[in-house]
C-alpha positions as CSV (number, residue, x, y, z in Angstrom):
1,X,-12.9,-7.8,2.8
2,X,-12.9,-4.6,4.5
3,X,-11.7,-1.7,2.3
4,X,-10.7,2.0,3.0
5,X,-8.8,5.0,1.4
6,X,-5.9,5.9,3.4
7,X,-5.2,9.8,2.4
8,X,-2.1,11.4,2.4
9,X,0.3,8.8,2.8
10,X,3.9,8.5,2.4
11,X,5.0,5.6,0.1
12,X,8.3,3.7,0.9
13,X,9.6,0.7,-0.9
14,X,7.5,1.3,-3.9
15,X,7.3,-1.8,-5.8
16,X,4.0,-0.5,-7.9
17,X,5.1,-0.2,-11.5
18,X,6.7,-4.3,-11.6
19,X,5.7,-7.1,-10.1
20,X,8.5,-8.7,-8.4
21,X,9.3,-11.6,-5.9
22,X,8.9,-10.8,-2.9
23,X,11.6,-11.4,-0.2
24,X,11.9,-14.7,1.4
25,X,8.9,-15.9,-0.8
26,X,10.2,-19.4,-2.5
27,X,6.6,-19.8,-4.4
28,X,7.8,-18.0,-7.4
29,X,4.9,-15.8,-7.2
30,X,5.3,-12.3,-8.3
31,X,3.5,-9.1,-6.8
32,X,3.1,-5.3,-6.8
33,X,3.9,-3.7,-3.1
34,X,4.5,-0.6,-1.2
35,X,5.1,0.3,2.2
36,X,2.6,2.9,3.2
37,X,4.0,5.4,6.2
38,X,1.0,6.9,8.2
39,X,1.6,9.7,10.8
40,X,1.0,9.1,13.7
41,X,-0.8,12.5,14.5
42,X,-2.9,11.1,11.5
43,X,-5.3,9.5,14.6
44,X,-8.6,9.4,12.1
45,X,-7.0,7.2,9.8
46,X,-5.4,4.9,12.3
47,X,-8.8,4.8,14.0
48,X,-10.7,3.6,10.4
49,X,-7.7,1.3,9.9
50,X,-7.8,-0.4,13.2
51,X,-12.0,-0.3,13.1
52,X,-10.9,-2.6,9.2
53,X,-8.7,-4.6,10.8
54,X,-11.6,-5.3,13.6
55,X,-14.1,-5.8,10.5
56,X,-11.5,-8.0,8.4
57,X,-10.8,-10.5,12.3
58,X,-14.7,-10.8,11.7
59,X,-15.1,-11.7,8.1
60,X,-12.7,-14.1,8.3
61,X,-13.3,-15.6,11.8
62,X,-13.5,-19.2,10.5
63,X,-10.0,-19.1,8.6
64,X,-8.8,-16.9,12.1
65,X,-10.4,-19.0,14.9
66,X,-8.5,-21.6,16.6
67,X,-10.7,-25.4,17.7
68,X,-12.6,-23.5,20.6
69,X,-13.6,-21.1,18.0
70,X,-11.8,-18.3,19.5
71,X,-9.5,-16.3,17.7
72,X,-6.0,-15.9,19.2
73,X,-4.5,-12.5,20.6
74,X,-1.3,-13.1,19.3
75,X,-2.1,-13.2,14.8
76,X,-0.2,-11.1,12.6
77,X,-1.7,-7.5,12.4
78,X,-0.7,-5.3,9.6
79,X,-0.5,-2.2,11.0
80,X,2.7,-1.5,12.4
81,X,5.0,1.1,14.4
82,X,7.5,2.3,12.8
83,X,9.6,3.3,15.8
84,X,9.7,-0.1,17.6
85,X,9.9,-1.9,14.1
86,X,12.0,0.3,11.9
87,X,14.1,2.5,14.7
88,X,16.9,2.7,12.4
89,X,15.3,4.3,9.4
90,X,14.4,8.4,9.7
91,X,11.5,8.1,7.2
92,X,9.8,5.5,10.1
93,X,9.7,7.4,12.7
94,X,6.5,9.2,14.3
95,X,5.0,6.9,11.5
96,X,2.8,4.0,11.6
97,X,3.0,1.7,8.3
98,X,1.3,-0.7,6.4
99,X,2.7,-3.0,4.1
100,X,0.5,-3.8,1.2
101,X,0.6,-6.2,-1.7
102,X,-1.0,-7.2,-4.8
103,X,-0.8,-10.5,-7.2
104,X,0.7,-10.1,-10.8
105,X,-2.5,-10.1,-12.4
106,X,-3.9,-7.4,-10.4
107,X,-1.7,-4.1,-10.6
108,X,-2.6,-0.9,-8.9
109,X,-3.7,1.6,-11.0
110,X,-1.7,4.8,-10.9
111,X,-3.4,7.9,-11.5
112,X,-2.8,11.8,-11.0
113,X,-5.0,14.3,-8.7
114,X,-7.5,14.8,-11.4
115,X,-7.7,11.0,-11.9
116,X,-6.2,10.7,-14.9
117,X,-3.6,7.7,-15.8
118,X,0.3,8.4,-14.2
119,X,2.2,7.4,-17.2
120,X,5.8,8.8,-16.3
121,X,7.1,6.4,-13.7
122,X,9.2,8.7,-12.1
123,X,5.9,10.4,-10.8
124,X,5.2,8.0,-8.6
125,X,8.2,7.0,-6.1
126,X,9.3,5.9,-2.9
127,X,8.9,9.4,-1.0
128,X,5.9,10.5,-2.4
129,X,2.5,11.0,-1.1
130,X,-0.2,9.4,-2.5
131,X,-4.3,8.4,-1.6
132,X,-4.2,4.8,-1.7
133,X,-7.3,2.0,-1.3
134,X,-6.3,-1.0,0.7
135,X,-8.4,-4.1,1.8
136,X,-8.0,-5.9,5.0
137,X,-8.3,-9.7,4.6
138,X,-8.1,-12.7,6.7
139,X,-5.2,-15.3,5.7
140,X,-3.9,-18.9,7.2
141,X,-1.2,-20.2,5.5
142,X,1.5,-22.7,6.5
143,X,0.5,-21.6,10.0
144,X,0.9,-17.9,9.4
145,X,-2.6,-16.4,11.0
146,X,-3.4,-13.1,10.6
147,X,-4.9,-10.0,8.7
148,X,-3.5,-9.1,5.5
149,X,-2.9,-5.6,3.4
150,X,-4.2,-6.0,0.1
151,X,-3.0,-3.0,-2.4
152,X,-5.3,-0.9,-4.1
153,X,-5.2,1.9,-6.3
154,X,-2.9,5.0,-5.9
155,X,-3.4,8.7,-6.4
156,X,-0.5,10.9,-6.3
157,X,-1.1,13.7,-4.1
158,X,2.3,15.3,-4.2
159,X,5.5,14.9,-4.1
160,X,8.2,14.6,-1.4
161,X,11.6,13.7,-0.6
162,X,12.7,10.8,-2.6
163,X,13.9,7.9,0.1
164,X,16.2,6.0,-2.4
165,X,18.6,8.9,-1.7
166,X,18.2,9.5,-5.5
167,X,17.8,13.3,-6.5
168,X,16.3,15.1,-9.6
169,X,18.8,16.5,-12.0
170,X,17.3,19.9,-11.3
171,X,18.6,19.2,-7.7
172,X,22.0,18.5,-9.0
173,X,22.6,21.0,-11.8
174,X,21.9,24.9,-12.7
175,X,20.8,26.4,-16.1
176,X,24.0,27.2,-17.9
177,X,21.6,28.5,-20.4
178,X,23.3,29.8,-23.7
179,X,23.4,28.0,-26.8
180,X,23.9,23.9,-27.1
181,X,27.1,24.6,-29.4
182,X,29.1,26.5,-26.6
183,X,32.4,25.5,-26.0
184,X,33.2,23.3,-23.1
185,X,32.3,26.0,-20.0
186,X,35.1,26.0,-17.3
């Protein structure tokens, strides 16, 4: 498996704190994901992910590699663009993306910038930026061919808009200071 630390990413559909079902997937199994947004001006990390991607195709040539021992243009790639793919969604666009999963019994570890254990979940969300380690593997399944995302660890680097639409409450509300046994203000 070919692994790399992407850096500076932008995490959408942030399924990292639960393992959950996974869309469309009748196996039962349950699994840890994200989406992982990557500028597109980013061109060094699109570069090592691609040169991965290359790495994983060789790895896994036998699983890959059709009778003739050739391995078919047309397999799944994980690395996506987010304005053909996603042209509807803002937080997509200019953006490639990855989308990267993890089995039950294998959770990301979540962990601050000084490496130290995340244990608020609301630090860590879908809009956030984040260092994450991802391995590129190759899968054939029920006729499914191609290069898989597997998900890492995550580092928060800092925060961002959230993409849930959700907002803090110091977004929302002002200090009415004062004392907790005011009346009602108007």
């Amino acid at each position: 498996m070919s692994r790399v630390v992407i850096k500076n990413v932008r995490l959408s559909y942030a399924n990292i704190w639960e393992p959950k079902q996974m869309q469309g997937d009748t196996s039962g199994k349950m699994r840890y994901s994200a989406s992982l947004l990557i500028s597109k001006d980013d061109t060094k990390t699109v570069k090592a992910i691609n040169k991965a991607i290359e790495e994983a195709k060789i790895e896994g040539k036998a699983k890959l590699a059709n009778k003739n021992g050739v391995i078919p243009k047309n397999i799944k790639l994980p690395l996506r663009d987010g304005d053909e793919d996603r042209p509807d969604d803002d937080a997509y666009a200019g953006c490639y993306f990855l989308n990267a999963n993890a089995s039950a019994d294998h959770p990301p570890k979540i962990v601050d910038r000084r490496v130290e254990p995340v244990l608020d979940r609301s630090e860590v969300y879908s809009g956030c930026y984040a260092n994450v380690s991802v391995t590129f593997f190759a899968f054939n399944t029920q006729g499914n061919v191609g290069i898989g995302c597997g998900l890492g660890n995550i580092q928060k680097v800092r925060d961002g808009d959230h993409l849930t639409g959700e907002r803090s409450a110091d977004e929302d509300f002002e200090d009415l200071g004062g004392d907790d046994d005011d009346d009602f203000l108007s």
